[in-house]
DRENVORO-969175 format. One record per residue (C-alpha): x, y, z. Coordinates in steps of 0.001 Angstrom, whole numbers, plus 500000, padded with zeros to 6 digits. Each point is the difference from the previous one (the first is absolute). Layout:
! DRENVORO-969175
XYZ;...
END
This chain:
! DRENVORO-969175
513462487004494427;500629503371500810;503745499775498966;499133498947496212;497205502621500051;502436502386501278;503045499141497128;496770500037497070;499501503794501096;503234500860499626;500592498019496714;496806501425498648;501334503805500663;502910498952498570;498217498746496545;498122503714500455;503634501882500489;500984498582496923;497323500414497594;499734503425501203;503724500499499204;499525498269496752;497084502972499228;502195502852501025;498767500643503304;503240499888501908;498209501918503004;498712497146501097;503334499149501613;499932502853502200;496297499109500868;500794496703501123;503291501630502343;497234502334501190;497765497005500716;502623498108502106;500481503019502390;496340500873500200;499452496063501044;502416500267502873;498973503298501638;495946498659499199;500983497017502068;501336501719502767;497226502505500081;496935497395499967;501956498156502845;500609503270502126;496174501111499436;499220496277501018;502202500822503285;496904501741501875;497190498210499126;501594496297500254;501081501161503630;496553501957500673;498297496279498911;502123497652501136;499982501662503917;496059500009499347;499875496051498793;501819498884502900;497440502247502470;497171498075498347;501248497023499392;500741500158504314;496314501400500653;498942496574498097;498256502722497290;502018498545497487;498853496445500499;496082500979500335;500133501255496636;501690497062498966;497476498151501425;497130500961497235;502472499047496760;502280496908501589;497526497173498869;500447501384496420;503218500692500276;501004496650500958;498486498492497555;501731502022497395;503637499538502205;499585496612501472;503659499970501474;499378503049502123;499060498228503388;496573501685501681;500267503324501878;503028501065498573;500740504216500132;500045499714496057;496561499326499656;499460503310501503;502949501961498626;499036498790496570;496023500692500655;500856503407501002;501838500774496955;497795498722497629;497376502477501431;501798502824500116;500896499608495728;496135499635499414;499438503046502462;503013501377497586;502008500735503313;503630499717498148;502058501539502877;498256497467502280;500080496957497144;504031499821499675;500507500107503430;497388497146501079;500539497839497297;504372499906500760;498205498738503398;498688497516498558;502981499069497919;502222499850503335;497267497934501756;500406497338496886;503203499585500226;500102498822503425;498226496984498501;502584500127496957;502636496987500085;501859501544497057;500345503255501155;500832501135496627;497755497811497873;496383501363499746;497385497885501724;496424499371498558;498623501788502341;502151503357499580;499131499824496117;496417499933500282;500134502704502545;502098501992497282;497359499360497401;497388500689501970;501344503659500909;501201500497496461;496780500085498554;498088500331503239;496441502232498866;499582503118501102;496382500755500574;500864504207499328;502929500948498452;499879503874501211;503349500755498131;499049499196496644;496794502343500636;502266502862501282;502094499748497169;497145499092497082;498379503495502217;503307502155499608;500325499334496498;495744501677499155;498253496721500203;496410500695499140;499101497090502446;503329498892502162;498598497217501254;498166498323497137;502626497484499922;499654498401503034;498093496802498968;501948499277496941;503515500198502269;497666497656502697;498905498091497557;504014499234498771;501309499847503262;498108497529501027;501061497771496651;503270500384501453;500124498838502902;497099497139499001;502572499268497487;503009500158502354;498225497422502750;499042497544497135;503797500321498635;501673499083503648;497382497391500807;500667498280496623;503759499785500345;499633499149503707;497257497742500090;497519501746502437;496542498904499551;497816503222499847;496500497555500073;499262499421503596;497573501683502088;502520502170501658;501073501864497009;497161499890497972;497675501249503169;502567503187500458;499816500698496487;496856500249500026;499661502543503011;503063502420498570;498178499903496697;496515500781501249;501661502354501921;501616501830496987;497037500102497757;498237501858503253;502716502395499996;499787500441496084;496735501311500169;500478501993502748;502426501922498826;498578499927496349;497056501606501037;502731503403501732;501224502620497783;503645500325499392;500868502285502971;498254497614502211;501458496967499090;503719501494501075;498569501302503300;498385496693501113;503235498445498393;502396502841502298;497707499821503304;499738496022500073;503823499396499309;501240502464502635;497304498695502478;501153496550499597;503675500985499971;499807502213503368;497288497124501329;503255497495499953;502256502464501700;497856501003502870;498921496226500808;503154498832500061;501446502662502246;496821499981502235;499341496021500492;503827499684500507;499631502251502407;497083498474501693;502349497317500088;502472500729501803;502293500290496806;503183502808500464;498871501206496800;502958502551499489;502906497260500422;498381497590497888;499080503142497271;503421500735500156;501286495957499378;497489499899497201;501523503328498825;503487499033500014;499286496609497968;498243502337497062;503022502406499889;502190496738499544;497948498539497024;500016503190498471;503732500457499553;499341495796499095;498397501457497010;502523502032498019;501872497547498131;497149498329498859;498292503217498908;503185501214498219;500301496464497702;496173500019499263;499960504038499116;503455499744498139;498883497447497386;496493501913499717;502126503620499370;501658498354496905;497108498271498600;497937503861500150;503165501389498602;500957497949497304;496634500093498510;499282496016499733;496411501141501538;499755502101497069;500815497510497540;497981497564502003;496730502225499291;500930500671496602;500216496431499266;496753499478501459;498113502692498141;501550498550497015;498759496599500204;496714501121501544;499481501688496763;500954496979497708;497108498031501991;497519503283498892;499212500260503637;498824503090501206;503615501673501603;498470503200502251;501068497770502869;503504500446499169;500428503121500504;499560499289504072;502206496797500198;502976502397501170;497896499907503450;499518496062499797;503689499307499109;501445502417502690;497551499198502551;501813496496500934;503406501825500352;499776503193501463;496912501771501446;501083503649499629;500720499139496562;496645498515499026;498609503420501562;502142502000497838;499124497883497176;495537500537500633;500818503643500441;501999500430496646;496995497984498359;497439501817501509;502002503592499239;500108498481496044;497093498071499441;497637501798502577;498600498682503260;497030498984498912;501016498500496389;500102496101499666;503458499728500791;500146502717502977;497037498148501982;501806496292498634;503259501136501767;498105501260503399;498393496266500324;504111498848499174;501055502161502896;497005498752502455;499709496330498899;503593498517499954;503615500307502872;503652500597499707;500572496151500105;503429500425499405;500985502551502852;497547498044502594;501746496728499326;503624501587500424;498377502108502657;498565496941502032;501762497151499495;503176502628500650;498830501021503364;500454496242501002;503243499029497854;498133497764497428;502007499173496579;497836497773498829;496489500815498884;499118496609498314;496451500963497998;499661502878501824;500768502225497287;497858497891497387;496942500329502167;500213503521500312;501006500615496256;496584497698499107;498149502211502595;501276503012498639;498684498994496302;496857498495501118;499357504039501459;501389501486496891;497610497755498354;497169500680501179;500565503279500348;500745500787495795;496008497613500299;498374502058501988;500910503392498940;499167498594496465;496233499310501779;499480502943501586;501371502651497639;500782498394496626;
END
């Protein structure tokens, strides 16, 4: 999959090149150059910055996964997690590795979420008999963390805050509300194509629990003004995040772990799979450079205003679909993309609060696939891609819906 997606990017910036030669733009040619250089030193910069914090995580995993902290948080989430991965036998580490990660992207903990969930990507492929074939298991995990909610997206605040937003935080159930299409949409998608049954008592009975649970933590952070929201949003993430590091150096510890030699194997195994990542990051980055700089996503949006128009359908939420398009691809470049729109159209117009719920609701699908399945040598995503894409629309979706319902 990923090698025909990979040769339609470049053909498509190649269609772009050419049109935009045909026009007169012949600056596009040093653009793309520009673009191919920029991908390379990009892809050895996110994989140097990863060096740290893949180390600093990995040496901490292997502490708790010794203390057995690792396995009692599995503990709560394995009976629906197994009957979402059947093949993964009980009390595997990923159940844990994988429950940990999905936390941490609903706590919005993104230096902790990479880190956790290429845990839980190595723990998979143990079980993996075609160690470059993705296995069911591995693609609903991807899906899962690609449009995984995230119960306060703090970032989006800051930036909606930076830019004179009367209210930064008025946004936060619409980009809740899409989120949670996503990955609703993302589940449905896997279980369809792999034949899961989601009507049992298992499932259904955790369901209900998380969704109780988020409707409780709707209103209770409804009823908080803006300032408060990121504070309760700042205090509980770090608490949870240092919570993990202290248990699992204390209980291991208490149990007669030797904490710094096994911090220091877990280390050495994240420094590896960092270095692991760089051709994979290069490939994905390259074909994304040429797309940006041969301006198919501009044509793209033009062609959708155009026919958007010819259907007499209101087109204010074109103006953010730069943020939606991007946002699959590259996440700095969605965020340059909601800041340009905000700086044009305003932060609080239609299309400035449209492409903060784009930013907040959807992933970099692309660059967590390459990132992932890289980390354990997997060519072959099967629907991995599909599911995300599907996920990814389902959130953009919803998320043109509900900013049409709640300022339209």
């Amino acid at each position: 999959m990923l090698n025909r997606v990979w040769l339609v990017f470049f053909i498509i910036a190649l269609c772009a090149i050419g049109l935009q030669l045909l026009t007169g733009h012949v600056e596009v040619l040093s653009a793309a150059v520009a673009a191919l250089f920029a991908s390379a030193k990009l892809a050895a910069e996110i994989a140097l910055g990863l060096v740290g914090v893949l180390s600093l995580w990995m040496g901490l995993m292997r502490l708790g996964e010794k203390a057995g902290v690792v396995s009692a948080i599995a503990f709560v989430f394995e009976p629906l997690l197994r009957r979402l991965m059947p093949e993964v036998p009980k009390g595997h580490p990923a159940f844990g590795s994988m429950t940990m990660n999905l936390t941490a992207n609903v706590f919005g903990l993104d230096n902790a979420a990479t880190p956790l969930g290429l845990k839980a990507m190595q723990d998979l492929q143990s079980l993996n008999p075609m160690k470059t074939v993705a296995t069911n298991a591995q693609i609903l995990f991807l899906v899962l963390n690609t449009s995984s909610v995230t119960l306060v997206p703090v970032s989006v605040f800051l930036y909606r805050a930076q830019q004179g937003a009367a209210a930064p935080a008025d946004i936060f159930l619409p980009i809740l509300l899409a989120t949670s299409a996503s990955t609703l949409a993302g589940l449905l998608t896997v279980a369809l194509v792999q034949r899961i049954s989601l009507f049992n008592t298992v499932v259904l009975g955790y369901g209900a629990l998380m969704l109780s649970g988020l409707v409780a933590s709707v209103f209770y952070l409804l009823s908080l003004s803006a300032s408060a929201v990121g504070s309760v949003s700042t205090v509980l993430g770090n608490g949870v995040l240092l919570a993990l590091v202290f248990s699992f150096v204390l209980v291991a510890a208490m149990r007669k772990v030797a904490i710094y030699d096994e911090f220091i194997e877990g280390a050495k195994d994240g420094f590896a799979q960092s270095i692991q990542l760089i051709p994979y990051l290069l490939a994905m980055l390259l074909a994304i450079g040429l797309l940006r700089a041969s301006g198919a996503l501009d044509y793209l949006l033009q062609l959708i205003a155009a026919g958007v128009r010819i259907l007499g359908f209101d087109t204010r939420f074109v103006d953010a679909l730069p943020t939606a398009l991007m946002k699959p691809f590259s996440g700095s470049g969605a965020r340059a993309m909601m800041l340009e729109t905000m700086e044009h159209h305003g932060v609080d117009s239609f299309a400035g609060r449209l492409a903060a719920i784009f930013q907040g609701s959807t992933e970099t699908t692309f660059y967590v696939l390459a990132v992932y399945f890289g980390s354990v040598g997997i060519r072959h995503g099967r629907h991995a891609l599909a599911c995300g894409l599907t996920a990814d629309f389902a959130g953009i979706s919803a998320a043109i819906g509900v900013c049409y319902w709640f300022y339209g």
